[in-house]
C-alpha positions in Angstrom: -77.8 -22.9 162.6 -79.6 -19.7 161.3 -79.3 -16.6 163.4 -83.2 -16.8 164.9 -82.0 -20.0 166.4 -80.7 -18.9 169.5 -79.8 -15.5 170.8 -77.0 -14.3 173.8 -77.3 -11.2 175.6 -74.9 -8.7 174.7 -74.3 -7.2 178.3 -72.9 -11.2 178.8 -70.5 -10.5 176.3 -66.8 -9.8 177.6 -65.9 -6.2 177.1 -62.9 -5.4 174.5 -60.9 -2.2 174.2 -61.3 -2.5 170.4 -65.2 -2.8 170.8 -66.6 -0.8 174.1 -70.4 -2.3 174.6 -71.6 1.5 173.7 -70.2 0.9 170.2 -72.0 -2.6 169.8 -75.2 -1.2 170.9 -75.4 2.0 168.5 -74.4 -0.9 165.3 -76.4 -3.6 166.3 -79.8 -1.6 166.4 -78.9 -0.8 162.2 -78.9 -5.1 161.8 -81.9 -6.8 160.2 -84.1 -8.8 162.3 -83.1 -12.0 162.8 -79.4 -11.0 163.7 -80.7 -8.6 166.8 -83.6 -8.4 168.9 -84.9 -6.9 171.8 -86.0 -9.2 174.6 -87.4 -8.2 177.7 -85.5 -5.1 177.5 -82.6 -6.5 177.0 -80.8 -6.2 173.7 -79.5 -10.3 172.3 -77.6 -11.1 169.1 -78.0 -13.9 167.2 -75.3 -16.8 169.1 -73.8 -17.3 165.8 -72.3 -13.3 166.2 -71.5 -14.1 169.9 -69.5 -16.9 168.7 -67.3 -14.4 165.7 -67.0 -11.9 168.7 -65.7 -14.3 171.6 -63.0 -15.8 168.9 -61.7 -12.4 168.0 -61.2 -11.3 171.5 -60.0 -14.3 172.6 -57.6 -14.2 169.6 -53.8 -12.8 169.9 -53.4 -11.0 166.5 -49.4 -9.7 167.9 -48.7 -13.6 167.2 -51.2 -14.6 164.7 -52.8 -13.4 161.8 -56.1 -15.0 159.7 -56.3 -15.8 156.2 -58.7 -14.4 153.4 -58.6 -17.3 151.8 -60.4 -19.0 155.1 -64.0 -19.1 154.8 -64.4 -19.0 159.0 -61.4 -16.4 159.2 -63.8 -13.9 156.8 -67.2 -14.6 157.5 -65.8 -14.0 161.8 -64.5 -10.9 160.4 -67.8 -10.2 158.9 -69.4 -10.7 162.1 -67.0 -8.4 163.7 -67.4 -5.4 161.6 -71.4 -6.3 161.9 -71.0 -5.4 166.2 -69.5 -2.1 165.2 -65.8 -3.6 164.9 -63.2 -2.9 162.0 -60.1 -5.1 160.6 -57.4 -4.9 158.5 -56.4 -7.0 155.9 -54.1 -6.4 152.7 -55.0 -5.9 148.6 -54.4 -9.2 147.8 -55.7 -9.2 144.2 -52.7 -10.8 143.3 -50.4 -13.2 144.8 -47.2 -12.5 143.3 -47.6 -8.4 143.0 -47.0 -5.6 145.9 -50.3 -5.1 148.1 -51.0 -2.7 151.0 -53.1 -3.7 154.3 -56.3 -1.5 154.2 -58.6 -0.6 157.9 -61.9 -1.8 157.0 -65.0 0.2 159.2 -68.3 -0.4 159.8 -69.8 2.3 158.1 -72.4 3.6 161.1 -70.6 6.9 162.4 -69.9 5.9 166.1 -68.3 2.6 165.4 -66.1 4.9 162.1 -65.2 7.4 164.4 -64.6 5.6 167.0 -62.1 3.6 165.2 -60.5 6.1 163.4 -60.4 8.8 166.4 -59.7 6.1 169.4 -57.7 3.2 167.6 -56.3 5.0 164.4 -55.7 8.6 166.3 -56.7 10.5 163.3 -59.2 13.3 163.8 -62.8 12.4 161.8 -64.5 15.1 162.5 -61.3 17.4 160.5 -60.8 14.6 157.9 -63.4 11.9 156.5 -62.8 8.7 155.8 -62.9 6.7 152.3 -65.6 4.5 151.1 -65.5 0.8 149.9 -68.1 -0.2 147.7 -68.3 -3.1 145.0 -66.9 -1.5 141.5 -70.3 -1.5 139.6 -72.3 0.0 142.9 -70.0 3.2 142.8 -72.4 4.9 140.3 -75.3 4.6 142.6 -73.3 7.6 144.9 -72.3 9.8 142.0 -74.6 13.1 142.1 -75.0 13.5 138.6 -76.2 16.8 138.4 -73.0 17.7 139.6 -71.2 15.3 137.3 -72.4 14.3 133.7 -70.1 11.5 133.0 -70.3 8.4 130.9 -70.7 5.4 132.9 -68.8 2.6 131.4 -65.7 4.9 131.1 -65.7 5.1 134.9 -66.2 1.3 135.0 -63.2 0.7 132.8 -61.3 2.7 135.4 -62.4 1.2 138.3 -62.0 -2.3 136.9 -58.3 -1.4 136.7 -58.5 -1.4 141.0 -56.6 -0.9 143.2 -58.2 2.4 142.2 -59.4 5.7 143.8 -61.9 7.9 143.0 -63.3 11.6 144.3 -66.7 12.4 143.2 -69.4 14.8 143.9 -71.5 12.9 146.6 -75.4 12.5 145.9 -77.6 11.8 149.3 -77.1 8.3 149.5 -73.5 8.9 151.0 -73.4 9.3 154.6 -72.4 13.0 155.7 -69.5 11.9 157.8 -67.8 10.6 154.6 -67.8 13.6 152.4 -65.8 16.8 152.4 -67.1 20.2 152.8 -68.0 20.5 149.2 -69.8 17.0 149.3 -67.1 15.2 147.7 -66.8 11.2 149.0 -63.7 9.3 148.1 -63.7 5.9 147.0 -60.8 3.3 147.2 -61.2 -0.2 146.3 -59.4 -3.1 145.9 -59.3 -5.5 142.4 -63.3 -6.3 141.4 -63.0 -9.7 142.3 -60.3 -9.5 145.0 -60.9 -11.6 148.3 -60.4 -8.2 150.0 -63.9 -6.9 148.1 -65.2 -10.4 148.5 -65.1 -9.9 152.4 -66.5 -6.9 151.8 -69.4 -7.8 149.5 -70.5 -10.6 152.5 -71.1 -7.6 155.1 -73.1 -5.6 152.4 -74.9 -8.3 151.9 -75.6 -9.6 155.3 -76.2 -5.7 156.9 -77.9 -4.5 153.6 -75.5 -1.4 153.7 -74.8 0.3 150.7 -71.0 0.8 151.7 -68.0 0.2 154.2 -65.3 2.7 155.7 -61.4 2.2 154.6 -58.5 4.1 155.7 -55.0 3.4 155.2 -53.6 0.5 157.6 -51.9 2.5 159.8 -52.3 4.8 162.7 -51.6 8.2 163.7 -49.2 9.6 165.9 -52.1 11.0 168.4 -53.0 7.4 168.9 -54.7 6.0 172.2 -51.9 3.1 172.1 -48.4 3.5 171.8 -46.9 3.2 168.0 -43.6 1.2 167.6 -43.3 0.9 163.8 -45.2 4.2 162.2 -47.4 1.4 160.1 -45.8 0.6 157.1 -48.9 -0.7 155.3 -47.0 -3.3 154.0 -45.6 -5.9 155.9 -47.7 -8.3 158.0 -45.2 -8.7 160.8 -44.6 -5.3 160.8 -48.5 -4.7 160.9 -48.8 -7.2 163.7 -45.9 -5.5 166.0 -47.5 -2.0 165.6 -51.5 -2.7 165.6 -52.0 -6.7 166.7 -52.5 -5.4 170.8 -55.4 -3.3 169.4 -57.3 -6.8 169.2 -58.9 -5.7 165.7 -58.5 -9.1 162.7 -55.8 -8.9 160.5 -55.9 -11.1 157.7 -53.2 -11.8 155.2 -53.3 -12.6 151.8 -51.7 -15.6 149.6 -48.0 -14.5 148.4 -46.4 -16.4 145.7 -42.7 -15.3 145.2 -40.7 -16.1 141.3 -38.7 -18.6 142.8 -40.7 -21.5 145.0 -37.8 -23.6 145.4 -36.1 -21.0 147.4 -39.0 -19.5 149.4 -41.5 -22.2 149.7 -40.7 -22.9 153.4 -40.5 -19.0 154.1 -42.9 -17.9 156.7 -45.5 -15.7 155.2 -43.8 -12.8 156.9 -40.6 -13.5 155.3 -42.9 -13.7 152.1 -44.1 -10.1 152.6 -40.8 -8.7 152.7 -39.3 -10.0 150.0 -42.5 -9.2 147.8 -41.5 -5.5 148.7 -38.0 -5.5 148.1 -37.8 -3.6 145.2 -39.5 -0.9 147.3 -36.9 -0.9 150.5 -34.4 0.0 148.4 -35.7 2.8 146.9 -34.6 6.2 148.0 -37.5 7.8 150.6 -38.4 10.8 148.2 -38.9 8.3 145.3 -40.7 5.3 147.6 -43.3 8.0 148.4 -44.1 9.0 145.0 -44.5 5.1 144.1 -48.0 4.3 142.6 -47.7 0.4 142.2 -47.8 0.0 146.0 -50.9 2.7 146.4 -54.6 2.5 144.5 -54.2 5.6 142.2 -56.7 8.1 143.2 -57.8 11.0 141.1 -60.8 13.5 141.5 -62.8 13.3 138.5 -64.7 17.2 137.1 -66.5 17.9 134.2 -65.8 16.3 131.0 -63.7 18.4 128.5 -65.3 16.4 125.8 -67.0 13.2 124.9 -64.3 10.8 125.7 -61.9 13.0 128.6 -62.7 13.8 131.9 -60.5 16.4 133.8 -58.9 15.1 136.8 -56.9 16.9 140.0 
């Protein structure tokens, strides 16, 4: 069914802590027509949005999790993040490699903030959140009077994701995700990982240019109590501290050396023993770890042709 089929009023919808109605009305007046319209003055989405919504609040993400391997599971997700919601769901460029979980935002201000100030507890007004764009869109945001750089050198870096970058913002970045001297900060995921996959669907189907991302975890300030910190890591770990927010979490494949052994291992089982190597290390050394985190460097001026200075 396309989404002009048939529309549901959203007041009808069932309110959700993670989605207050005032969030879904200030995103869904940014969709294209045929996902929204107004009918006598009331606001309806298209039924196939109503249907993503009512399964993720219907759904218990302490106890479950969904895959983003799953067609449904991402294009519900999709849907979500389309009514103003946000998710989380881990780097999973690589099944048999470290990942961290990453908080994917609509990118509209109310429904950011409201995630990041209500759910996550950190202050956006004081600290701006990251951007999430596919690798060869990141040039499109780069003010290059600011920055004369050569553009296939940052493309070679970027391809090299889970990567970061900080970079003078030109005006097709949003205000409320650059620093006061209008610098945005890009993470993303590997270039073809199901993580930029998911979000390459919402670009498409909102015709955004971006999404949010913060780290998958929340503050101490939180509106809802933390038991666990956030590890960004571990799925049952991620479930215990953040599943009662009602918000998707979606695991990747994990593949461990030996299938014999851990084949019948619950995936959660499967996340732990993928980070292994990282439990034991001391807390000073796990911090300054790289392999678990995208590497994240401002880029300056060029000192020459080929090298670009970096803080």
């Amino acid at each position: 069914m396309s989404p002009i089929d048939a529309y549901v009023d959203i007041s009808g919808l069932p309110p959700h802590r993670a989605l207050p109605q005032s969030i879904l009305f200030a995103a869904v007046k940014h969709l294209p027509s045929g996902w929204v319209r107004r009918h006598q003055s009331r606001w309806q989405i298209a039924e196939t949005l109503a249907s993503s919504y009512l399964r993720v609040v219907q759904s218990d993400f302490t106890r479950i999790h969904w895959s983003l391997l799953s067609p449904r599971d991402v294009t519900d997700t999709v849907h979500w993040c389309m009514l103003g919601g946000s998710f989380l769901a881990d780097f999973a460029m690589d099944p048999t490699k470290p990942r961290i979980f990453a908080w994917g935002l609509n990118p509209l201000k109310e429904p950011s903030f409201f995630a990041l100030n209500e759910l996550k507890g950190r202050d956006a007004n004081r600290i701006p959140t990251a951007a999430c764009a596919p690798v060869g869109r990141i040039v499109r945001f780069i003010d290059r009077e600011r920055l004369v750089f050569d553009e296939q050198i940052l493309l070679d870096f970027l391809y090299m994701a889970p990567a970061g970058i900080r970079v003078p913002a030109n005006r097709r970045v949003p205000e409320h995700y650059t620093s006061e001297d209008r610098l945005v900060q890009f993470i993303l995921a590997g270039a073809d990982s199901p993580y930029m996959r998911l979000v390459a669907q919402f670009l498409a189907k909102t015709g955004f240019e971006l999404m949010g991302i913060t780290s998958g975890n929340r503050s101490g300030k939180g509106k809802f109590a933390i038991q666990n910190q956030g590890t960004h890591k571990n799925l049952d770990e991620i479930q215990q501290d953040m599943g009662s927010l009602g918000i998707p979490i979606l695991a990747g494949d994990v593949q461990l050396p030996d299938p014999s052994e851990t084949e019948a291992l619950p995936i959660h089982a499967k996340y732990h023993k993928l980070h292994d190597p990282y439990k034991c290390m001391p807390r000073e050394e796990f911090s300054k770890s790289t392999e678990l985190l995208p590497l994240s460097v401002t880029i300056c001026q060029p000192v020459n042709d080929r090298t670009y200075a970096v803080r």
